[in-house]
C-alpha positions in Angstrom: 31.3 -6.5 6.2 31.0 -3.0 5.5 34.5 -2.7 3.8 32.8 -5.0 1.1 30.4 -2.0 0.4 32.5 0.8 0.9 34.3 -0.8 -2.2 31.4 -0.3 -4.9 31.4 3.4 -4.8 35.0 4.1 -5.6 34.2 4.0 -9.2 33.7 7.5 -10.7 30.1 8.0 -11.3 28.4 5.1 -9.5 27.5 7.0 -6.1 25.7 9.6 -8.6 23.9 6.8 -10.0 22.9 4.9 -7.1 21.7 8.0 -5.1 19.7 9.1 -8.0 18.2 5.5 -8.7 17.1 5.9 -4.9 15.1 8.6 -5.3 13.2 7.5 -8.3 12.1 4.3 -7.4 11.0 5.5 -3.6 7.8 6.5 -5.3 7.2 3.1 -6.3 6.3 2.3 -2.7 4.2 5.0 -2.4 1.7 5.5 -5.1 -0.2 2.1 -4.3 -1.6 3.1 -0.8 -1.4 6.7 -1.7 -4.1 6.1 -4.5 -6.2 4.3 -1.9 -6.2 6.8 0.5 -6.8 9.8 -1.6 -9.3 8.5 -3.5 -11.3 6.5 -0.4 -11.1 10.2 1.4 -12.8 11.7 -1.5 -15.5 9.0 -2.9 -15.6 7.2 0.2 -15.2 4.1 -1.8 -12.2 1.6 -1.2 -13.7 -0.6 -4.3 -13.2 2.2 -6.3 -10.2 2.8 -4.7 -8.7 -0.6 -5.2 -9.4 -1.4 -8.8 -7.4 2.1 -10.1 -4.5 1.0 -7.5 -4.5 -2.5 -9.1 -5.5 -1.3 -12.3 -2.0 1.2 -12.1 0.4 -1.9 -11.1 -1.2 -4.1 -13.8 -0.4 -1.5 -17.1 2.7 -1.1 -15.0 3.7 -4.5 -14.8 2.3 -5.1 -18.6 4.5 -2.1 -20.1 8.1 -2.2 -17.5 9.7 -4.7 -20.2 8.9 -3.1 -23.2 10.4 0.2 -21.8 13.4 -1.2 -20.9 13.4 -2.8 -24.5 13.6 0.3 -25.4 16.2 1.5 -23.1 18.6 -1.2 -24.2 17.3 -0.1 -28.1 17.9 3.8 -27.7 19.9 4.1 -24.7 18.1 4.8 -20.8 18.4 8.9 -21.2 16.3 8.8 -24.1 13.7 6.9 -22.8 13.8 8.3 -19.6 13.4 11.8 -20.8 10.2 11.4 -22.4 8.2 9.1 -20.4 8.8 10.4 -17.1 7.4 13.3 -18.1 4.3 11.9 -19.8 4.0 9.9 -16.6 4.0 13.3 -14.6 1.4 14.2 -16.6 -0.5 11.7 -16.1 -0.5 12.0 -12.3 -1.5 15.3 -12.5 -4.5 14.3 -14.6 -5.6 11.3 -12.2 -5.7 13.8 -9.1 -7.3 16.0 -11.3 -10.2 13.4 -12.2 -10.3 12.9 -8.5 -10.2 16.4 -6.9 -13.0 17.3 -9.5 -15.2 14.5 -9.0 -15.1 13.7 -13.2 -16.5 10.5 -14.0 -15.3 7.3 -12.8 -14.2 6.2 -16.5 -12.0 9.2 -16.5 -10.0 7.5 -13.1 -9.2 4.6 -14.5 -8.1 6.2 -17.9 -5.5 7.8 -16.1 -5.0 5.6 -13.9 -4.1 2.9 -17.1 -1.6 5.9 -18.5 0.0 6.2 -14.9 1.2 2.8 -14.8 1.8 2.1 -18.3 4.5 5.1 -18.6 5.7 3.7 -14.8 9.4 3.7 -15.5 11.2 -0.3 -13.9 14.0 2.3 -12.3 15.5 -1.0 -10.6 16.1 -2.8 -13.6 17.7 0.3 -15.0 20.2 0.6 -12.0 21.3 -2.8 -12.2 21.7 -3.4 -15.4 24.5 0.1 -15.0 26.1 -2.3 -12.3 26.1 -5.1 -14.8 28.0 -2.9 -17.2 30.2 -2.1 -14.6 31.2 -5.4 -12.7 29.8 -8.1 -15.1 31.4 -11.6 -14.7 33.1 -10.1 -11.4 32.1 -11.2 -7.8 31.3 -7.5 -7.1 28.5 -7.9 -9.1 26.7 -10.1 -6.5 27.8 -7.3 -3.3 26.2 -4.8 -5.7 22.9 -6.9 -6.4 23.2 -7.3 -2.7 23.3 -3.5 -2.0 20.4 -2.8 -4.1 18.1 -5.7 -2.4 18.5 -3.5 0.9 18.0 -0.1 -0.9 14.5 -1.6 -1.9 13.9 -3.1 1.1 14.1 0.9 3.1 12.0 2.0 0.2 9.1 -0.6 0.9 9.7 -0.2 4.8 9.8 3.6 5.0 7.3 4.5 1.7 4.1 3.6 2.9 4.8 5.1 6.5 5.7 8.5 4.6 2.5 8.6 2.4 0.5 7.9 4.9 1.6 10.2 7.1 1.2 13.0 4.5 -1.6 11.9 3.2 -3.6 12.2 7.1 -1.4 14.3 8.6 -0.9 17.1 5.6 -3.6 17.0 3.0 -4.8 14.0 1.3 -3.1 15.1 -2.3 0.2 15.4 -0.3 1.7 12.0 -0.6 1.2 11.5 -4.4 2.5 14.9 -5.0 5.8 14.0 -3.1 6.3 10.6 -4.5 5.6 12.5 -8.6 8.4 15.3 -7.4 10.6 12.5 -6.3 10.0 10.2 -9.4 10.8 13.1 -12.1 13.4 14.8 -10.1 15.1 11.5 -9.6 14.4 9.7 -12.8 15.7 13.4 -14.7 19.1 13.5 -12.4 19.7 9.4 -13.4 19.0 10.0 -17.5 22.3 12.6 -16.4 24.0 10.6 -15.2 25.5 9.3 -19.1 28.8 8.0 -17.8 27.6 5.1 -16.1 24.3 4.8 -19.0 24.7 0.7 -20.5 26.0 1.0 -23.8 24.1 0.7 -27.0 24.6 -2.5 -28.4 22.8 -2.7 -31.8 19.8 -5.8 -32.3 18.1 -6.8 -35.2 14.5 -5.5 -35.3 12.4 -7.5 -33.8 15.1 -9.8 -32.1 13.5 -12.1 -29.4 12.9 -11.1 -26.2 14.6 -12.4 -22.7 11.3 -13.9 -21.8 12.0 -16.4 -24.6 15.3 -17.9 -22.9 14.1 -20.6 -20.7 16.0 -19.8 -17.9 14.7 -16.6 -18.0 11.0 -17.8 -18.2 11.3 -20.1 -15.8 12.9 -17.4 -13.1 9.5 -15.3 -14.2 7.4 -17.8 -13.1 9.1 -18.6 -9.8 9.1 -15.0 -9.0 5.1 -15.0 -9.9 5.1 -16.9 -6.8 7.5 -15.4 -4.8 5.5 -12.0 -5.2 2.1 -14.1 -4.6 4.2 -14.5 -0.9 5.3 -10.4 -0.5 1.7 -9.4 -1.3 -0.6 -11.9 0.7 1.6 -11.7 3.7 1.2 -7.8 3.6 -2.7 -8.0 3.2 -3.0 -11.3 5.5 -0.3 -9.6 8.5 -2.9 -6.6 8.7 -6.0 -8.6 9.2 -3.7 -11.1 11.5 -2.9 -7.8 13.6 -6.8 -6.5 14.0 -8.1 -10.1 14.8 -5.8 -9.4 17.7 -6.6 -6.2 18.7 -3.6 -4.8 17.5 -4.2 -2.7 14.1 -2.0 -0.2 15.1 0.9 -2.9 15.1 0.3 -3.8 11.6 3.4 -1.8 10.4 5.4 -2.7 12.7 4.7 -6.5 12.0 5.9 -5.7 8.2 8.8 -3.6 9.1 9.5 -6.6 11.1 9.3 -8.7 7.5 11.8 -6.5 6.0 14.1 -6.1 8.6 14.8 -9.9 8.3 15.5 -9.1 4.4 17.2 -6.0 4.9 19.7 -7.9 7.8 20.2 -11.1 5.6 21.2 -8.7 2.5 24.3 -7.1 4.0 25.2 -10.0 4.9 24.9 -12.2 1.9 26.4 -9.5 -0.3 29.3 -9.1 2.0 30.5 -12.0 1.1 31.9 -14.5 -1.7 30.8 -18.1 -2.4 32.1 -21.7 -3.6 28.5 -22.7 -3.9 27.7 -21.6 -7.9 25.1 -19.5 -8.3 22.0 -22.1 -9.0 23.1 -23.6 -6.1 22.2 -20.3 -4.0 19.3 -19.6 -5.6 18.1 -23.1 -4.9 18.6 -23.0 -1.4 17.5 -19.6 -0.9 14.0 -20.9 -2.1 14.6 -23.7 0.0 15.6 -21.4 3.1 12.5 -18.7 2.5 9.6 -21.8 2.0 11.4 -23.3 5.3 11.2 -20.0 7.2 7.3 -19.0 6.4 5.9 -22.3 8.6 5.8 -20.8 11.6 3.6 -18.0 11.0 0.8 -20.1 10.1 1.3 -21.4 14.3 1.8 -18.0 16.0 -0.9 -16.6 18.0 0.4 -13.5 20.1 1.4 -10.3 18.2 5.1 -10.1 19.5 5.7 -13.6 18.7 4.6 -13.3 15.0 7.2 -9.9 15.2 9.8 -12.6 15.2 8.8 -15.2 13.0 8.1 -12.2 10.4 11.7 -11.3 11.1 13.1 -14.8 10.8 10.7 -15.7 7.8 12.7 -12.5 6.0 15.6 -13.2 6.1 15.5 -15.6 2.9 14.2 -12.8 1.0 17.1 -10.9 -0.1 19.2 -13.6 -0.9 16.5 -15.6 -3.2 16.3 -11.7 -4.8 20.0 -11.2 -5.3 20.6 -15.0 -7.2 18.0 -14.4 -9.5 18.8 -11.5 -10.7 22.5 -12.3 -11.1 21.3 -15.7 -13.1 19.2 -13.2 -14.9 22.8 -11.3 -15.7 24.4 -14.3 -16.4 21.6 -15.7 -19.0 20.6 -12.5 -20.9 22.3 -11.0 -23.5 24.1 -7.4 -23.1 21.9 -6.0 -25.4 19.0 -7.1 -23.8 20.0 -6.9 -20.1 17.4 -4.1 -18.8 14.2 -5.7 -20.4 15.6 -9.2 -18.8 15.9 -7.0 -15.6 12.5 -5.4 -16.0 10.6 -9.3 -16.3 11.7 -10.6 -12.9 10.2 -7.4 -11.9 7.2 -7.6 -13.8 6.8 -11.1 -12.5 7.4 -9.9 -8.8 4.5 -7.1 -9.3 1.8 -9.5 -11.1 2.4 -12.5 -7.8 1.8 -9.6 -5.6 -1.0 -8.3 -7.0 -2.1 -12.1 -6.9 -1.1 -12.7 -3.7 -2.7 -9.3 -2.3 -6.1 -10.4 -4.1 -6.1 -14.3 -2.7 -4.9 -13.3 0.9 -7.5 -10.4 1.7 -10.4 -13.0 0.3 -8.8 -16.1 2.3 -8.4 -13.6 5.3 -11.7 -12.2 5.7 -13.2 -15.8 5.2 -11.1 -18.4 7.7 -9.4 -15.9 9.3 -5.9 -14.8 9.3 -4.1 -17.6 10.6 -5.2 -20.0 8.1 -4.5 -17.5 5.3 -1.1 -17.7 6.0 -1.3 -21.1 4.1 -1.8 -19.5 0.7 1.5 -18.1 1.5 3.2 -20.9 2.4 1.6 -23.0 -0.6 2.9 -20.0 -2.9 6.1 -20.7 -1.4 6.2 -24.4 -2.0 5.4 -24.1 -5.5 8.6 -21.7 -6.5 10.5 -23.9 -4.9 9.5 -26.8 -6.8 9.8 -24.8 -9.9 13.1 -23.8 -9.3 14.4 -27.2 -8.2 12.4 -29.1 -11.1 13.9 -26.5 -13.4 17.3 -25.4 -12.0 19.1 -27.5 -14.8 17.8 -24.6 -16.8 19.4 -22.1 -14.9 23.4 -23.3 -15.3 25.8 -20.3 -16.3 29.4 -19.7 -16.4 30.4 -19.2 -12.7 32.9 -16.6 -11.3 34.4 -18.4 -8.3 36.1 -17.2 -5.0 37.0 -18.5 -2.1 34.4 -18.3 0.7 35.0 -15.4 3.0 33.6 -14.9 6.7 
């Protein structure tokens, strides 16, 4: 298995890439609960604190296409350049507005410039291993690859803000995740060798949310989020109602564990299923896996069905964005990138919104069934639409 990795770095360039791509997008994980917790600490106000948070991934979610429009326009150093420094910026100003107690208009100003200048890093990196390996089964090892790399983000992010943000001072964590976005994002708009070539569009040429396959991948992925971000929210209440808060984390580690296990895996190898037939069952596989947790009583036992229910999550991640490859024009490949994102980001902001109401009103266990319902309905999306979804297939034989 791990000679299938060891394989994707040979190339000159990529490890340069990849490493960089890591760093930028760890901040990602970070600046939601590191916004809560610096601004709670100062106002005392988690309403306050949760509407900029939200407030930041909407604009973010709103603008991540229409900058990686612009990367496929102008080329990804160009854009990155610029906005990652405007986004420093405003970083600087929303701690600012918060340290200095300015008026609450002034935080969510900011906080709408923070997100709209929010960089989709991910989409960027894999639309530079699309350029390298499209229409070759490596592609689907290095979609694999980067699953993981964003699972140890969202597993070790949170932990690390938290921690500075208690332990250190309460600025610390968002000043950490703003070095780590610039320094990163600056070392990636370097790396030019690897950069997705330029491939000139007509003005105003549609956009990849127009391809129906496309669309209809955004709108499964609106529910797949609504899962990621009402099982976070619902897990935590789940975890006090049993005198456990402290276990909270380690219930979600548990979560991405599953994913981060199931993704070496799945990349390691090749397929003779096509590729809408793995992304179909994948659904299938991660709406299957989430009916336990709604039956789990004891702490330990929900550690496992977390851990089982995760395991689907990679490989439903991996297929769609290698359909999304397959369907979306070169020239067009990072905004395509940068919707499945932006359709992940909205469902969890959804999902986060629906399972903290559900929670605190018929308690955690039965909130668990918004997840699962959010589940079900991708899945019948994606099997009602999957005759959207057929693309030229790479085929190899299946491999242990």
């Amino acid at each position: 298995m791990v000679g299938s990795y060891r394989g994707l770095f040979s190339q000159p360039g990529v490890k340069g890439f990849v490493l960089a791509g890591f760093i930028a997008r760890f901040p990602i994980s970070m600046l939601g609960i590191g916004i809560v917790l610096l601004i709670s600490e100062l106002t005392d106000s988690y309403a306050t604190a949760g509407a900029v948070a939200a407030l930041v991934n909407a604009s973010y979610a709103l603008a991540a296409p229409f900058s990686g429009r612009l990367a496929d326009r102008l080329g990804q150093a160009r854009v990155i350049v610029p906005v990652v420094l405007f986004n420093a910026l405003a970083m600087v100003a929303l701690m600012l507005s918060v340290g200095f107690r300015l008026p609450q208009w002034t935080l969510y100003v900011t906080a709408l410039l923070v997100g709209m200048t929010m960089l989709s890093i991910g989409s960027m990196v894999r639309a530079r291993w699309s350029t390298l390996h499209g229409g070759s089964p490596r592609l689907h090892t290095a979609f694999a690859f980067e699953s993981v790399a964003d699972e140890v983000i969202f597993v070790t992010g949170p932990a690390a803000v938290t921690l500075l943000a208690t332990y250190v001072n309460p600025f610390a964590g968002l000043i950490v995740a703003m070095v780590a976005m610039v320094g990163g994002s600056l070392a990636l708009a370097g790396q030019r060798r690897t950069q997705p070539p330029i491939v000139a569009t007509r003005a105003g040429g549609r956009s990849p949310i127009l391809i129906p396959g496309v669309a209809l991948l955004a709108v499964v992925y609106l529910g797949v989020g609504a899962v990621f971000g009402s099982v976070d929210l619902i897990t935590v209440a789940f975890a006090e109602e049993n005198d456990a808060k402290s276990a909270a984390g380690f219930l979600l580690a548990a979560f991405a564990g599953g994913s981060m296990v199931s993704g070496l895996w799945f990349g390691s190898r090749t397929w003779r299923i096509s590729l809408r037939g793995r992304f179909v069952r994948a659904l299938g596989i991660f709406a299957v896996g989430l009916l336990p947790i709604a039956f789990v009583q004891e702490t330990w036992v929900m550690a496992i069905a977390l851990f089982v229910a995760g395991l689907a999550i990679s490989p439903t991640l991996i297929t769609g964005f290698s359909l999304t490859e397959r369907m979306v024009p070169q020239a067009l490949l990072t905004e395509g990138m940068a919707w499945i994102s932006t359709s992940i980001g909205f469902g969890v902001a959804l999902g986060a919104w629906a399972g903290g109401r559900l929670a605190e009103s018929f308690g955690a266990s039965n909130a668990y069934g918004f997840s699962l319902g959010a589940a079900l309905l991708a899945v019948v999306l994606g099997v009602v639409g999957s005759g959207l979804l057929r693309t030229s297939e790479v085929s190899s034989p299946a491999q242990s």
